[in-house]
N, C-alpha and C positions, 0 to 999 in steps of 0.2 A: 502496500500500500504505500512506504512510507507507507501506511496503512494505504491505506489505499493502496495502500495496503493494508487496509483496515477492518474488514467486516468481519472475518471470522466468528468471532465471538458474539458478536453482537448478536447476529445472526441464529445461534445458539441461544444467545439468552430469548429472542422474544420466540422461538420455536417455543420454549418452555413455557413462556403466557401462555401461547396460542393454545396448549395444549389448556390450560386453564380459562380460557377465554373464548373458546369456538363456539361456545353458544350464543356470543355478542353479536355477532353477522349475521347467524337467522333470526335477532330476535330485533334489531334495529331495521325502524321505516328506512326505503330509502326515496327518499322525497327530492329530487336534486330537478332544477330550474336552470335553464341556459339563460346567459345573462345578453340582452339584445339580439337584434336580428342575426344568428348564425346558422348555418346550415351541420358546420362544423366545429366542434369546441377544440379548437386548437388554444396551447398552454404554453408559451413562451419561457424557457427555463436555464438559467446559468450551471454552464460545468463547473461546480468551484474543486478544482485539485481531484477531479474526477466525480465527484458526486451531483448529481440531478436535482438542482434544488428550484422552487416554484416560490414565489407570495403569497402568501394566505391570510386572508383578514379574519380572525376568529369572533364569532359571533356580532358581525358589522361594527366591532370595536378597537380590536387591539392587532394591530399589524407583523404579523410573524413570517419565517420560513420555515419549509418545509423541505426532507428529503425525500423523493418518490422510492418507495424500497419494495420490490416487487418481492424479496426474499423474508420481509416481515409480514405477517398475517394477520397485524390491527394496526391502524391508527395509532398513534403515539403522541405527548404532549409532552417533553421532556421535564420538564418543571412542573411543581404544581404552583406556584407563587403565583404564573398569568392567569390559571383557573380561578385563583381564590381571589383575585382583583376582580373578578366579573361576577364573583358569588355563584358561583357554578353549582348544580348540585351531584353529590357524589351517595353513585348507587351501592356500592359494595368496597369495600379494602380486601387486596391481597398481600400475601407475606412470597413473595417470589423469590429463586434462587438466581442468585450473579453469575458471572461469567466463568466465577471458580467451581460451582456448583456448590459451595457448602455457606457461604453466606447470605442472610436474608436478607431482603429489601423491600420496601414498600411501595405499594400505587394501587392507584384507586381506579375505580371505575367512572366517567363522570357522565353525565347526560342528557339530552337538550342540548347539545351544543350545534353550533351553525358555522359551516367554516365555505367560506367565498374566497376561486381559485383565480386570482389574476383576472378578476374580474369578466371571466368567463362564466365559472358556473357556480351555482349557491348551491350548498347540501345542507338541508336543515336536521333540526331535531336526531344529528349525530349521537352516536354513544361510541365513546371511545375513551382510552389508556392514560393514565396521569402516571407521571413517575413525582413519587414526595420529592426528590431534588433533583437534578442535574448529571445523574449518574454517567451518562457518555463526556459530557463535553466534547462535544464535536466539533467548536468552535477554537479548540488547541491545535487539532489536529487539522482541518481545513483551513483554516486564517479565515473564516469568513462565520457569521452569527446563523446557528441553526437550532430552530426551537421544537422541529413536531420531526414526525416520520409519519407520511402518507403509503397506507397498508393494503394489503390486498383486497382488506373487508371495502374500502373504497375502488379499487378496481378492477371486481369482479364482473360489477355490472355492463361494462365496456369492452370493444376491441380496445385495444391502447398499441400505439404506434410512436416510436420515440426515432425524431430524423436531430440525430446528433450533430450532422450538419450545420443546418442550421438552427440549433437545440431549439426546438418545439415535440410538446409532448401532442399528438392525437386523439381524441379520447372519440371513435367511432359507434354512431348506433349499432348494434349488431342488427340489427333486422333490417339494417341499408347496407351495411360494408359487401363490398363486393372482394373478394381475396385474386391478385394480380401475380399471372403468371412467372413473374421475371424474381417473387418474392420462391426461398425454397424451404417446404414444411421440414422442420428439425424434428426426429425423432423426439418425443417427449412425453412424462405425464405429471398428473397436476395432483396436491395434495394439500389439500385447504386450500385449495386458490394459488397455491403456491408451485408454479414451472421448474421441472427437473428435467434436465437434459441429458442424452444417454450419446455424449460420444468417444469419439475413438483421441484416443490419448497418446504418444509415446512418449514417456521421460528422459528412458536415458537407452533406447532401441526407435529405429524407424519403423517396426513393424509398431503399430501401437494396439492398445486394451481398451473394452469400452470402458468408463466411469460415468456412473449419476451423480450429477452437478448440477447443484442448485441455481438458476438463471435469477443474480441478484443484481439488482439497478440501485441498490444500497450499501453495494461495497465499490470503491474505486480503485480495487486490483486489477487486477491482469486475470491470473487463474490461483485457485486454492485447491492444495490436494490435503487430502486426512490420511495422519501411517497412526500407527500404534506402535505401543511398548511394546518392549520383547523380543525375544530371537525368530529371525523368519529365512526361509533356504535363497526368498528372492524376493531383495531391498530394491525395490523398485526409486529409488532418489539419483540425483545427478552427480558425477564426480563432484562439481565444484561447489560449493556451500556457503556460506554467512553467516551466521546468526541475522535475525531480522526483528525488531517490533510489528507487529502483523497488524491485528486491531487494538481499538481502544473501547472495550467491552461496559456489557452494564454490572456496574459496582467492580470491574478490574481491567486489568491488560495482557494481551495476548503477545507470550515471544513465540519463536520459534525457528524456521529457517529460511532462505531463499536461493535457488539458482536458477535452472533454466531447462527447461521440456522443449524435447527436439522437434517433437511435433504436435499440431490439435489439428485435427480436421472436422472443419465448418461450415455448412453452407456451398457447400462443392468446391472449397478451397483449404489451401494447407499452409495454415499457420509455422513458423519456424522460430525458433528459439524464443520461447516464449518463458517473460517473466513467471515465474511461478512460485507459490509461498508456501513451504511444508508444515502443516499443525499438526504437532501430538494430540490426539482424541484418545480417551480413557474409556474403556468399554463401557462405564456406566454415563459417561455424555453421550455415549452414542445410542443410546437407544430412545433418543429424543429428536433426532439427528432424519428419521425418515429412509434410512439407509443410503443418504447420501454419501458418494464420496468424497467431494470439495464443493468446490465455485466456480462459478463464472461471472467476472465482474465487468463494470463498466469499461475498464482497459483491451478489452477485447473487442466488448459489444459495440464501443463507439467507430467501429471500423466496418460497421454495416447499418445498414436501415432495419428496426425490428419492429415485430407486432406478435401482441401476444391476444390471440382470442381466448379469453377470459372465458365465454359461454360456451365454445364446444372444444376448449383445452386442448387447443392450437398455437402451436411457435413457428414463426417465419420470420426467415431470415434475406435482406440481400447486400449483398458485397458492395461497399460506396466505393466505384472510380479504384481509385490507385491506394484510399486507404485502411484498405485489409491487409495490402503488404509491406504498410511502412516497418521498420526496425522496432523492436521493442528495447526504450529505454531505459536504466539503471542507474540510481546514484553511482557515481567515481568517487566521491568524497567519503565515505563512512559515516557521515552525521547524521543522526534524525531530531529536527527540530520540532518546538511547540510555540505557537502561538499565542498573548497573553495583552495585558494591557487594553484600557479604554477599546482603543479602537482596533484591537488584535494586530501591532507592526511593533509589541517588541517579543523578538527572542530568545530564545534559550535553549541548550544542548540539550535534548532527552535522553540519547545514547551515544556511545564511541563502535564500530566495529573494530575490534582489537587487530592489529596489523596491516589498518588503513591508512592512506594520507593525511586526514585528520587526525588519526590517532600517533603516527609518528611525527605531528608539528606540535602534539601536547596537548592537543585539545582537551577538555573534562567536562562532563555532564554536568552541568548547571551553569554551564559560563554563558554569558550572555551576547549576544552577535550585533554588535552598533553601527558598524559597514562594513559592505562586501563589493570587493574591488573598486573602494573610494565610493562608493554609492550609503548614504546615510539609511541603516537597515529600516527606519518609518519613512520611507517611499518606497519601498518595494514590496508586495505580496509573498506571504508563505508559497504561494507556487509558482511566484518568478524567482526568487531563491533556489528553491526544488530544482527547476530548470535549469540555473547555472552549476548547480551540481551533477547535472547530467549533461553536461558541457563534454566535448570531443578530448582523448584522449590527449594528455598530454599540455594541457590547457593550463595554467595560473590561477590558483586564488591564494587572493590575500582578504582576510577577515581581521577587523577591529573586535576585541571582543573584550567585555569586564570581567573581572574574577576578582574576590577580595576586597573590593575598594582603587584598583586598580585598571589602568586600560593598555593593552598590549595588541601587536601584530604578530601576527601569525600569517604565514602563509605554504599551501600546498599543491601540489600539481597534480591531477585526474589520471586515473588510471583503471582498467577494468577489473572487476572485485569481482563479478561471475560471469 
């Protein structure tokens, strides 16, 4: 991911709502109003550092965003602070487990709610997920403010087409879409509403395996595989490795590894050396899991036009132009930063990869990044930073950074880590 490397977890933890929650989708109206003369409700949506994020005015008063996460199975409100400023009312408290599986956390159910999408469509008298605090913060990890997660129980009722393009989400009547030859049906099936894809994989062989991967528009990776503990006759992982920060889960954080799968095949094309992020799953996460093997994140998806028919639990896919075969990029620096301050531009180290560039210039987790290559760090975005980390072999950086009370240069040159 850099999370977004990020969803793994996440991803897990709200499976585990849903499992406690699946009775919320058939028991909510779904009441939803196009807003002016449209034929079609197209959703105008920012990629911020790979996630799908929309406007949403909650109940015609308080102005939030939202990520579209086709991989979460309700509705989410990250905080409960905006609910309780609206006097929202709350139908039920649960005690849910986090991203570790062994600590509890709380969220409520709330109800009556009304959430208006970029001013295309109102859905009223919602019921949807409160979490009591801010457990993700997704706004460290994106550099940009994200307050809800739009779930499947909202887009079940639609085709939904995302043209990454020119980011606009589609949201199709099913009883008018007409399905366009030149889109190609992916192997798939749906579980709670939720898109699992069956394809062929190789990691670290050109012959490749199928795996079911969960198609999440909520995580901004590339691709997620799941291994397990324990001795096995055939480690299916890649010679080259990392340690990596993956997601930033509810109530913790997900480490684990990163290299590169030789192949995916998709949509009648063949992906090549693709980013991909290995999570340890412990047999008893996994049986929440759906029998998934990994992910499929938006680092893939944004390299085609998708649609996903919701009603007769249908994926199509098609290949955009020349960008299904651009290169998949990788930090060269070993740093993973967070996002922090008023307006999210100042930084801070979250992690070193030990025998990186970063880590042989000194770098240390909590030092803070004030410019990079003479650019004062509050002008530049968490994912223009990202970028210059993924800067061409061989490339300069020098970073201003504070530690102690003190401010010092540092500088490293790029080089490939997987």
């Amino acid at each position: 991911m850099y999370l977004i490397r990020f969803s793994g977890t996440r991803v897990s933890a709200l499976v585990i709502l849903g499992l406690l929650l699946s009775w919320v989708t058939k028991a909510q109206r779904l009441d939803m109003k196009v807003l002016g003369n449209r034929t079609l409700i197209e959703i105008p949506f920012d990629l911020e550092n790979d996630f799908i994020v929309i406007p949403v005015l909650l109940n015609n008063a308080v102005p939030l965003r939202f990520i579209i996460d086709t991989g979460a199975e309700n509705t989410v409100i990250l905080d409960k602070t905006v609910t309780d400023l609206l006097n929202v009312s709350y139908r039920r408290t649960f005690q849910v487990r986090g991203a570790d599986l062994e600590s509890e956390l709380t969220a409520y159910l709330a109800t009556g709610v009304s959430l208006r999408l970029a001013d295309r469509l109102l859905a009223r008298n919602r019921t949807v997920l409160v979490l009591e605090e801010n457990y993700f913060n997704f706004e460290r990890v994106t550099g940009t403010n994200v307050h809800g997660i739009l779930g499947a129980d909202f887009l079940m009722r639609f085709v939904v087409e995302f043209d990454f393009r020119k980011q606009v989400m589609t949201l199709h009547d099913p009883a008018k879409y007409r399905h366009r030859r030149s889109f190609v049906e992916i192997d798939a099936d749906f579980v709670r509403h939720r898109p699992y894809l069956n394809l062929e994989v190789g990691i670290i062989r050109d012959q490749p395996t199928t795996r079911r991967l969960l198609l999440d528009t909520g995580a901004g990776l590339s691709l997620l595989i799941h291994t397990y503990p324990g001795p096995t006759d055939d480690v299916d992982l890649p010679e080259q490795t990392i340690p990596a920060y993956i997601a930033n889960g509810l109530g913790g954080t997900l480490s684990g590894s990163v290299g590169r799968s030789r192949v995916v095949h998709l949509a009648d094309r063949k992906l090549t050396n693709v980013i991909t992020y290995f999570q340890e799953v412990d047999t008893v996460g996994a049986t929440f899991m759906n029998d998934r093997e990994g992910i499929v994140g938006n680092r893939i998806l944004k390299r085609f036009r998708a649609v996903i028919h919701y009603p007769r639990e249908k994926v199509y896919l098609r290949p955009e132009g020349k960008r299904w075969k651009q290169k998949f990029r990788y930090d060269r620096s070993g740093l993973g930063l967070l996002a922090g301050g008023d307006n999210l531009r100042k930084y801070s180290v979250s992690y070193v990869v030990p025998g990186s560039p970063a880590d042989r210039a000194g770098i240390q987790v909590r030092d803070r990044i004030r410019a990079v290559n003479g650019v004062p760090a509050s002008l530049l975005s968490l994912e223009s930073i990202i970028r210059k980390f993924q800067g061409r072999v061989g490339k300069k950086i020098k970073l201003r950074i504070y530690r102690s009370g003190r401010l010092q240069d540092v500088t490293f040159v790029l080089e490939d880590l997987i």
